[in-house]
C-alpha positions as CSV (number, residue, x, y, z in Angstrom):
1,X,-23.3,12.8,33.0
2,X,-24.0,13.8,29.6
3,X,-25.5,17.3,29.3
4,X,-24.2,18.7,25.7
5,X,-25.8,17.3,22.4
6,X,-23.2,15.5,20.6
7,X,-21.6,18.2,18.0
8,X,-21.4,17.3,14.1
9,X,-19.6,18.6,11.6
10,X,-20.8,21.0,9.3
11,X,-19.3,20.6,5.4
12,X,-20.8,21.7,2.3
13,X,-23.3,23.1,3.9
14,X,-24.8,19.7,5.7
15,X,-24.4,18.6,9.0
16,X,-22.6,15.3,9.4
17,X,-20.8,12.9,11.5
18,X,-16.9,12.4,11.2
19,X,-15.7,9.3,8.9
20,X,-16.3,6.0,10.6
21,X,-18.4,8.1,13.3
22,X,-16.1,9.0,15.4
23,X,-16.1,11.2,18.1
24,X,-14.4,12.2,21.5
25,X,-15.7,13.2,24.7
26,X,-16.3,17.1,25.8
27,X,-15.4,17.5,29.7
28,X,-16.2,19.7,32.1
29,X,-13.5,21.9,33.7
30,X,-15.7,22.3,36.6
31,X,-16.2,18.9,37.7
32,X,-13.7,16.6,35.7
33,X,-16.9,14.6,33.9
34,X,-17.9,14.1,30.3
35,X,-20.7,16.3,29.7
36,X,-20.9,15.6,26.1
37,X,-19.4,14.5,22.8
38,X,-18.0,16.1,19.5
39,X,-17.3,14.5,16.1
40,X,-13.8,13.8,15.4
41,X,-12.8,14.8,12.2
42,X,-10.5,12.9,9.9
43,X,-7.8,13.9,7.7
44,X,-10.4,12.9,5.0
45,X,-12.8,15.1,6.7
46,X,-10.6,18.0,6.5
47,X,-10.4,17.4,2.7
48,X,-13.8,17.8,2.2
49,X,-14.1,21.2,4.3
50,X,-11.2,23.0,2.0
51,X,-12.7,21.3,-1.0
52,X,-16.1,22.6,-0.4
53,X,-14.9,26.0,0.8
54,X,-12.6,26.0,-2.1
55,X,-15.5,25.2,-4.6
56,X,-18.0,28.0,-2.9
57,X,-15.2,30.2,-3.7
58,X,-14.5,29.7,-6.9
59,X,-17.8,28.9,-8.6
60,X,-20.4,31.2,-6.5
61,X,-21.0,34.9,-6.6
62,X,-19.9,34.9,-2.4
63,X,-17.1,37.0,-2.8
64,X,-18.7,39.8,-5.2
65,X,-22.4,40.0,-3.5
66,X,-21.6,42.2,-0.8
67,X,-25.8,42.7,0.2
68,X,-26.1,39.1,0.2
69,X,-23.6,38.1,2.8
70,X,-24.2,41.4,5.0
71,X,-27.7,39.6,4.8
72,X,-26.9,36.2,5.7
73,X,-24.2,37.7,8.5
74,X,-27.3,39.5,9.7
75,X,-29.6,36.1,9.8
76,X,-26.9,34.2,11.4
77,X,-25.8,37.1,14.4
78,X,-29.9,37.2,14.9
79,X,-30.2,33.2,15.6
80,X,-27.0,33.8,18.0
81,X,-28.7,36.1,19.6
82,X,-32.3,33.9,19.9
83,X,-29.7,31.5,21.6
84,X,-28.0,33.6,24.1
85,X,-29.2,31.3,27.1
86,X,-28.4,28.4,25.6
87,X,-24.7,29.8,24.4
88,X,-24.4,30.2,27.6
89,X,-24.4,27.2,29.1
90,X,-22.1,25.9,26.6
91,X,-19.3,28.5,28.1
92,X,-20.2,27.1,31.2
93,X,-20.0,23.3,30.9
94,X,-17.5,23.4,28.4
95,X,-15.0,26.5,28.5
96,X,-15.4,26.8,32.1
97,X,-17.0,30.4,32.7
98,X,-18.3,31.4,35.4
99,X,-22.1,33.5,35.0
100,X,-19.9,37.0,35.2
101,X,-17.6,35.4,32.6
102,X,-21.0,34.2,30.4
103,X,-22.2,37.7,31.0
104,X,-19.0,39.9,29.5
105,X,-16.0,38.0,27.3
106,X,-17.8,34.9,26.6
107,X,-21.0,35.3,25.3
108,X,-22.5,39.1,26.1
109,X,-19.6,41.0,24.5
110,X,-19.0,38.2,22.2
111,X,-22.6,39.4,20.2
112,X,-21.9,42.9,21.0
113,X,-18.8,42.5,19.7
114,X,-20.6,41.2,16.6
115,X,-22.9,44.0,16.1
116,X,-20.0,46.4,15.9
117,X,-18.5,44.2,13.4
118,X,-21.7,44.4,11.1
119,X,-22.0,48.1,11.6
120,X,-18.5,49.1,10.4
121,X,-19.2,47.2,7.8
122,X,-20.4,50.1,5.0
123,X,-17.1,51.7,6.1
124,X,-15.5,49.0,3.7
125,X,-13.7,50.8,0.6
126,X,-13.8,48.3,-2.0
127,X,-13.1,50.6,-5.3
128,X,-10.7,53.7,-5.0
129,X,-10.5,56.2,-7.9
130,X,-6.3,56.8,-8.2
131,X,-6.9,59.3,-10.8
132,X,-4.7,59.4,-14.2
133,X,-1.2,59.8,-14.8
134,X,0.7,60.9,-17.9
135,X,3.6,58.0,-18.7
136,X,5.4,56.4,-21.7
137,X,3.9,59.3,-23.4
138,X,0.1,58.1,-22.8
139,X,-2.6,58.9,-20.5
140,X,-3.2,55.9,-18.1
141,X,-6.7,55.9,-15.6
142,X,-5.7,53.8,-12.6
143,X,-8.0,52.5,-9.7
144,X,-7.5,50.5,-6.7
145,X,-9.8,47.5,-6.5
146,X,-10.4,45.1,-2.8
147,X,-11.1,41.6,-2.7
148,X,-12.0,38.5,-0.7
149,X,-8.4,36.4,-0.7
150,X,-10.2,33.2,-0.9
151,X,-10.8,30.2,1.7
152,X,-9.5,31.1,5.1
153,X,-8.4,28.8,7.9
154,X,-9.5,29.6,11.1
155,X,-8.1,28.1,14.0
156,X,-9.6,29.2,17.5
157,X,-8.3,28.9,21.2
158,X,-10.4,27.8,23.8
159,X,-10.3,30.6,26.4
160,X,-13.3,32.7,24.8
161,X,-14.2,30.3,22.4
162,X,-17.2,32.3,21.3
163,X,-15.9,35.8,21.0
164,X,-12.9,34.8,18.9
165,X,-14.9,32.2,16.7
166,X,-16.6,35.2,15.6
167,X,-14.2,37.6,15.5
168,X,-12.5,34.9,12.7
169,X,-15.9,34.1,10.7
170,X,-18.0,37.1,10.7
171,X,-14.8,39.1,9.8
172,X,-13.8,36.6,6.8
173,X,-16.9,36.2,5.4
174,X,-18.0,39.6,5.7
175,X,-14.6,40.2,3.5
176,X,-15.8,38.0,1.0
177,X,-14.2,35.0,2.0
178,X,-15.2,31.2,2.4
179,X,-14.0,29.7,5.9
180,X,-13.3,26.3,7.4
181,X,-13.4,26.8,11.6
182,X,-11.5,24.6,13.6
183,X,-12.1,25.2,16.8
184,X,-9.5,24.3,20.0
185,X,-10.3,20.5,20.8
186,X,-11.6,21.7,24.6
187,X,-14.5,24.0,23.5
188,X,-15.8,21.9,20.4
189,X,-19.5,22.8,20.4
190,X,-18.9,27.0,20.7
191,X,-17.6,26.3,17.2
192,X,-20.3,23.7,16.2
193,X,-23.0,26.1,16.7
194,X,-21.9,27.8,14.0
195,X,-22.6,25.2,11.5
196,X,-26.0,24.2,13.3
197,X,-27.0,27.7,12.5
198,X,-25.5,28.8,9.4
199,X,-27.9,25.6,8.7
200,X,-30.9,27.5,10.0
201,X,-30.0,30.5,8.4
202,X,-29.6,29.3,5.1
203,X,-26.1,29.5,4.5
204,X,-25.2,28.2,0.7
205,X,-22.8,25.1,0.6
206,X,-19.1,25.5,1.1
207,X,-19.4,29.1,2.7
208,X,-18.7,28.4,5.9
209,X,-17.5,24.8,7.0
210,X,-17.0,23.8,10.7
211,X,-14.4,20.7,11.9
212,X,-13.8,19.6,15.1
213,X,-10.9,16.9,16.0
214,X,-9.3,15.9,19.0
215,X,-6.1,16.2,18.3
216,X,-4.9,19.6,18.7
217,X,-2.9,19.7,15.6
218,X,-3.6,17.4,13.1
219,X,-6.3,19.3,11.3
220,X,-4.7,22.9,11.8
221,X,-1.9,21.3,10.1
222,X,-3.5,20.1,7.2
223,X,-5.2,23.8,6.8
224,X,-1.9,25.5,6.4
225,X,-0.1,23.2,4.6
226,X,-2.8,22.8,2.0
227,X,-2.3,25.2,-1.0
228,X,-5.6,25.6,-1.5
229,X,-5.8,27.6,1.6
230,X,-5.3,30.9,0.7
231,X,-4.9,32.7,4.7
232,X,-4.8,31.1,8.0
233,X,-6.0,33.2,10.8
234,X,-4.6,32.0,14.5
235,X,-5.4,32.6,17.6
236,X,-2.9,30.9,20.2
237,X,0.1,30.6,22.1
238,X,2.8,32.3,20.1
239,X,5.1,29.0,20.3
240,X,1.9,27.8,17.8
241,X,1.9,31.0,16.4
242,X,5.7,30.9,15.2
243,X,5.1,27.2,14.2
244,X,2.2,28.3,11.6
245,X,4.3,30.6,10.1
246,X,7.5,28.2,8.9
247,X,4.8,25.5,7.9
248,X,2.9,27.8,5.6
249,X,6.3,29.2,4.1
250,X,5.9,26.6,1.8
251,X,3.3,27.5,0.1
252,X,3.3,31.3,0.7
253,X,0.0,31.2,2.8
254,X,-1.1,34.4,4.4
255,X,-0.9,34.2,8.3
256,X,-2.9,36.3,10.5
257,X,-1.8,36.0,14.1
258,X,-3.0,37.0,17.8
259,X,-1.1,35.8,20.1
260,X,0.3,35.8,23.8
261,X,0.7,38.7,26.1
262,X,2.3,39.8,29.3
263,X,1.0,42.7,30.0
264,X,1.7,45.7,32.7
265,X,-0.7,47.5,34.6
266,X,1.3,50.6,35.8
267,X,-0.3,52.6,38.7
268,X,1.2,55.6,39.4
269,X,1.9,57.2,42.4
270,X,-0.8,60.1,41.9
271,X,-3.5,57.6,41.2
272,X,-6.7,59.5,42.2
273,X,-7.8,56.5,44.3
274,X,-4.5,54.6,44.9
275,X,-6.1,51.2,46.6
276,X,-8.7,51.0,44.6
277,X,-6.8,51.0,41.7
278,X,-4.3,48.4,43.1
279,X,-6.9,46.3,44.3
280,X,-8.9,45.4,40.8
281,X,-5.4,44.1,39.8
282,X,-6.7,41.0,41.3
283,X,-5.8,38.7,38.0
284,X,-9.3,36.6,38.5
285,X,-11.9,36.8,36.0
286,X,-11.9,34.0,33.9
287,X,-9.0,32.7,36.0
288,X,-6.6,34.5,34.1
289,X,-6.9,32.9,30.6
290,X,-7.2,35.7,28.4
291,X,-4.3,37.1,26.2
292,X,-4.6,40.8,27.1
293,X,-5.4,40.3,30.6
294,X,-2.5,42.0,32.7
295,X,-0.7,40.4,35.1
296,X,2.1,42.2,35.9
297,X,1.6,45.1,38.2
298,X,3.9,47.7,38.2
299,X,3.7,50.1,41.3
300,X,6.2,53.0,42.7
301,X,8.6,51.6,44.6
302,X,7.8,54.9,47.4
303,X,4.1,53.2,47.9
304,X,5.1,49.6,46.8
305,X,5.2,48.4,50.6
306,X,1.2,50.3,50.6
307,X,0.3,48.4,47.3
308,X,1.3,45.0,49.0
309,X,-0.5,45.5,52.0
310,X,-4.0,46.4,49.9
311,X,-3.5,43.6,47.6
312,X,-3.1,41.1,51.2
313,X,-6.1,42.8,51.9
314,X,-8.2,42.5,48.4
315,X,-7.2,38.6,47.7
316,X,-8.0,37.6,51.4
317,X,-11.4,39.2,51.2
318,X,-11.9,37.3,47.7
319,X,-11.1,34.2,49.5
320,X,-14.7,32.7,49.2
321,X,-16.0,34.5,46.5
322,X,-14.7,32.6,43.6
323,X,-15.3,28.6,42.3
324,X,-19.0,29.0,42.7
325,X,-20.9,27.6,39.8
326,X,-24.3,29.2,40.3
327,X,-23.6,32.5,41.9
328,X,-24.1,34.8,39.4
329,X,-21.8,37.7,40.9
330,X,-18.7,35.0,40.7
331,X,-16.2,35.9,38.0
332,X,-13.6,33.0,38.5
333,X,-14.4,29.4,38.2
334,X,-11.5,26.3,37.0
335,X,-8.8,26.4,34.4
336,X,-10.0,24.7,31.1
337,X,-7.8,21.3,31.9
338,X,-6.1,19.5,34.3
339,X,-2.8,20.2,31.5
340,X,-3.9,23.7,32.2
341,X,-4.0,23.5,36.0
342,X,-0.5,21.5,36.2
343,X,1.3,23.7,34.1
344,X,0.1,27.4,35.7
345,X,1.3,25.1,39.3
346,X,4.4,24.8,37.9
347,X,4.8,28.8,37.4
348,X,3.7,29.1,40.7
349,X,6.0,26.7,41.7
350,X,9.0,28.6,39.5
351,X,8.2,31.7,41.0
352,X,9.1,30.3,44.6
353,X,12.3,29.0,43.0
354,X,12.9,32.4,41.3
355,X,12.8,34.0,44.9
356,X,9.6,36.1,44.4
357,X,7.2,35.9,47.1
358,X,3.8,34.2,47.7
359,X,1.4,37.0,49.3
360,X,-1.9,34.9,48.6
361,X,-2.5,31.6,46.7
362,X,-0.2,29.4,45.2
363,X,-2.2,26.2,45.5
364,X,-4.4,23.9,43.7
365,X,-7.9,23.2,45.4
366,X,-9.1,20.0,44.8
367,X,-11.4,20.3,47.7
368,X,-13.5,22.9,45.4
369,X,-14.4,20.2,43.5
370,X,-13.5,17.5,41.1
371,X,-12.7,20.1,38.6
372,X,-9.2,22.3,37.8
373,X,-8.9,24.5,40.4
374,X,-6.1,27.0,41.3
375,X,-6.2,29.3,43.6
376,X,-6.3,33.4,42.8
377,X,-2.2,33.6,43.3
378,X,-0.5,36.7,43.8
379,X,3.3,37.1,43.9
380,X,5.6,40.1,45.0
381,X,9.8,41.1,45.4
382,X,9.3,39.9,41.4
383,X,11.8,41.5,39.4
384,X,11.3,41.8,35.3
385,X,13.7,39.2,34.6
386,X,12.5,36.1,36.0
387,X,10.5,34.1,34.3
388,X,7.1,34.4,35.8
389,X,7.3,38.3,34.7
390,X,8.5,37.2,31.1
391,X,6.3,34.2,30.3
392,X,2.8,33.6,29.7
393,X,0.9,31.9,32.6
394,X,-2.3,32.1,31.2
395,X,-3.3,31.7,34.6
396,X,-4.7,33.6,37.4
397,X,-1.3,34.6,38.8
398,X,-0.3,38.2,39.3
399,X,3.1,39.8,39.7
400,X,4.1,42.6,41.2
401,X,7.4,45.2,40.0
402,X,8.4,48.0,41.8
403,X,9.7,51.1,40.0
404,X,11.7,54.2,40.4
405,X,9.9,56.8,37.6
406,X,8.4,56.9,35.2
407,X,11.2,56.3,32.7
408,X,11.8,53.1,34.6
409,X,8.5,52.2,34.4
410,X,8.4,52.8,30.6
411,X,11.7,50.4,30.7
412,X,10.3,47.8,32.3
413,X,6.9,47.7,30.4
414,X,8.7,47.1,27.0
415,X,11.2,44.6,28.8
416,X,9.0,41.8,27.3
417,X,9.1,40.0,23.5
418,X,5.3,41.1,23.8
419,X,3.3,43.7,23.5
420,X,-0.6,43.0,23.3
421,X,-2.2,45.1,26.3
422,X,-1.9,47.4,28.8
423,X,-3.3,50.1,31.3
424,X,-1.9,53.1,32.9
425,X,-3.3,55.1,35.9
426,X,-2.3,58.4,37.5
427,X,-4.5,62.4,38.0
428,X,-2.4,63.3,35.1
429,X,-4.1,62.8,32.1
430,X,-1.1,64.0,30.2
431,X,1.5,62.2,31.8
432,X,-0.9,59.2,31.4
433,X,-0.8,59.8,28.2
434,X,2.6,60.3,27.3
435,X,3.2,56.8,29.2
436,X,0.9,54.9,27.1
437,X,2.1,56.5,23.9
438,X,6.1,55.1,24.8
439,X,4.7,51.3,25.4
440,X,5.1,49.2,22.6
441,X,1.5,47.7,22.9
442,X,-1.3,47.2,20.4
443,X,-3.8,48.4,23.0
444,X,-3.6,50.5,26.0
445,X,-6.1,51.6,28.5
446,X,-5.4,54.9,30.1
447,X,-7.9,55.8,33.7
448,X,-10.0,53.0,32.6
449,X,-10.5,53.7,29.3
450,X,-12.1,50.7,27.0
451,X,-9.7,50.0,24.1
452,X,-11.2,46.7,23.4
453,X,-14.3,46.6,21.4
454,X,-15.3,45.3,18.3
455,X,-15.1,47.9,16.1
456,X,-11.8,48.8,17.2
457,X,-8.8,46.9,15.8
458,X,-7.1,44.4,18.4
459,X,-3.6,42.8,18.1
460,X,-0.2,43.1,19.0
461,X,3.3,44.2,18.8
462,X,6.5,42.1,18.5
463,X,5.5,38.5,19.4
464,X,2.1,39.0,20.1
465,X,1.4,38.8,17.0
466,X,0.9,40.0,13.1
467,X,-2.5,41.9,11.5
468,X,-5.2,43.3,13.7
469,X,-8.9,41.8,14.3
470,X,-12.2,43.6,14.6
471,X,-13.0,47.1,13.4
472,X,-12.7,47.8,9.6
473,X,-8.9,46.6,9.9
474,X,-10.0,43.3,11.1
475,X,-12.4,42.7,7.9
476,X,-9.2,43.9,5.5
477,X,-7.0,41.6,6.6
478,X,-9.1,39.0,4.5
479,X,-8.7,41.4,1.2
480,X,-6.7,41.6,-1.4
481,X,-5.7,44.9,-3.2
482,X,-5.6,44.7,-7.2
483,X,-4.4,47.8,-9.0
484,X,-5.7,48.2,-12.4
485,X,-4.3,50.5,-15.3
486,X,-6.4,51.4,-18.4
487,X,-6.8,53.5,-21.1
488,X,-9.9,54.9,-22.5
């Protein structure tokens, strides 16, 4: 049943279809159906994007009219906004989300998000006075000057397709910056939108392009491989991730990754409300696909028998309160793809092997629909080395560690190549505290806290990842720094 218009590709500032019309179908993760279909760009189509964005680039005043783009950022965040219903109802057909999802990470914070990008915006230092220096027996007056890098790459993931589309375009072009968006083959028309309204808005040609393709890496190869690209900015698995960065090698392109995560949520023995605590552990919303989403649990190993018994509790009372299309107070709904749902099975499936044990979940549901169901899985006896602790699920799976203080707990936290996210949870503020300071974690929550917002930088340590996103940070990673030497 076709429900989505059929996307287009936006290059040079029209809206088109792909060479020789092609397209590819959009399905629904909730029922398994085609609910619409995309344009499916060629290699020749790619050409045209980085031509057009390299032309805008080079040739137009984009880059140096700061008041002009904050403008036209401005126009095009205010038509996203006009759309909000419609928005979401493409996370919902196409990404999956359930209305709690739609509400937060997928289209609510994704424009709130936006509106903190736009307002740290005047924060950007583009000049710098050095001052003067006496050298070579001269005086020499020195300044620091930031500027866009060029066309950027952007390649998105399909998880929260909105919120990370504009992290990656209203950050570049806010910088300066001309952009081709490639958005993950799933979630095609969260990044089509952009071109149907940078159309509306009055975008000039070549500013912001928008390709959609059904292969998943044909396109994103021919972005960082082309040396007209001057920065690719990524958003994926780090396997991807690590891939991006040998191919561009060749031509010295700037990569700016965000990538997987495996992070801990330590509770601590002195938690203020111990089973509550434990309990919204539950890995569900969204069914677990989000990068700094954490699922692993660490608990003391004095209450760990306690924690098991309220998590029994907690996922058997969630039993029928998730998988519901139109009930507005559901946060869980299907994985994005039947790939998806057979690979987070065969985790669950591992972690069996591995000897941890099943204390609610486990299976896939087909009897909730034609869709990609698994259930809300929860594992405990995990210990840090087996691999469903180590590896990304990207699933709603949760594991549970015990341990022995809090230097063990500290131990186990950094036991991982990642280090994206992360929460800690006790009475003592200052122990808290000195906890989250010892994690080796881009972002750490401490009693709740919010680290996550978009005009905070977000990223990660070791292999989750290279440069942050939002906040003034996230708009300088698409700059330059020239330092200029002169004598009057």
């Amino acid at each position: 049943m076709t429900i989505l218009p059929e996307t287009k590709l936006y290059i040079g500032g029209e809206l088109r279809q792909a060479q020789g019309g092609r397209t590819y179908e959009n399905v629904n993760p909730w029922t398994g159906e085609v609910v619409g279909h995309a344009a499916d760009a060629s290699a020749q189509d790619v050409e045209d994007a980085i031509a057009a964005a390299r032309k805008a680039f080079d040739t137009t005043d984009w880059s140096t009219n700061h008041a002009k783009r904050y403008e036209l950022v401005k126009k095009l965040y205010d038509l996203f906004a006009a759309n909000k219903e419609r928005l979401g109802e493409l996370a919902r057909y196409e990404a999956g989300a359930s209305l709690v999802a739609v509400n937060r990470a997928q289209v609510g914070l994704a424009l709130e998000a936006w509106g903190d990008l736009m307002s740290v915006f005047p924060q950007v230092v583009w000049e710098r006075d050095r001052g003067t220096k006496e050298t070579y027996g001269f005086t020499t007056h020195r300044k620091t000057v930031n500027e866009a890098i060029g066309v950027v790459g952007a390649i998105t993931p399909w998880n929260v397709p909105l919120y990370v589309n504009a992290e990656k375009v209203v950050s570049a072009l806010l910088a300066g910056c001309t952009v081709i968006l490639k958005p993950a083959p799933d979630t095609p028309a969260l990044g089509a939108v952009f071109g149907e309204l940078a159309v509306e808005a009055g975008f000039p040609p070549g500013v912001l392009n928008v390709i959609t393709a059904s292969d998943p890496a044909e396109a994103g190869e021919l972005l960082v491989t082309d040396p007209r690209v001057d920065l690719i900015t990524f958003t994926g698995s780090t396997a991807i991730g690590k891939h991006i960065m040998r191919q561009g090698a060749e031509t010295m392109t700037r990569v700016f990754l965000e990538l997987g995560g495996k992070s801990v949520n330590i509770v601590l023995e002195d938690a203020p409300n111990f089973a509550q605590s434990v309990a919204q552990t539950m890995l569900v919303f969204h069914a677990g696909q989000g990068c700094a989403v954490q699922s692993r649990l660490l608990v003391p190993k004095s209450r760990y028998a306690e924690a098991e018994a309220i998590l029994t509790q907690a996922y058997k009372a969630f039993e029928d309160k998730w998988g519901h299309f139109d009930d507005p107070a559901c946060p869980m709904g299907p994985v994005i793809s039947k790939k998806q749902m057979e690979r987070v099975k065969a985790y669950i499936d591992l972690g069996v092997k591995e000897g941890a044990r099943l204390i609610a979940g486990g299976k896939l549901r087909p009897d909730m629909g034609a869709g990609w169901f698994v259930e809300p899985t929860c594992f405990v006896d995990v210990t840090n080395d087996m691999r469903i602790a180590q590896e990304e699920i990207f699933g709603p799976v949760l594991v549970v560690i015990p341990f022995e203080d809090d230097e063990d707990a500290i131990r186990i936290a950094n036991d991982s190549v990642y280090g994206l996210s992360g929460g800690v949870v006790s009475a003592d503020l200052d122990r808290a505290m000195k906890i989250a300071e010892r994690i080796r974690t881009g972002t750490i929550s401490v009693n709740g806290g919010v680290p996550i917002t978009g005009d905070l930088p977000f990223g990660g340590y070791k292999h989750s990842g290279i440069g942050r996103a939002w906040g003034v940070e996230g708009i300088e990673e698409y700059l330059e720094t020239k330092t200029i030497g002169y004598r009057k």
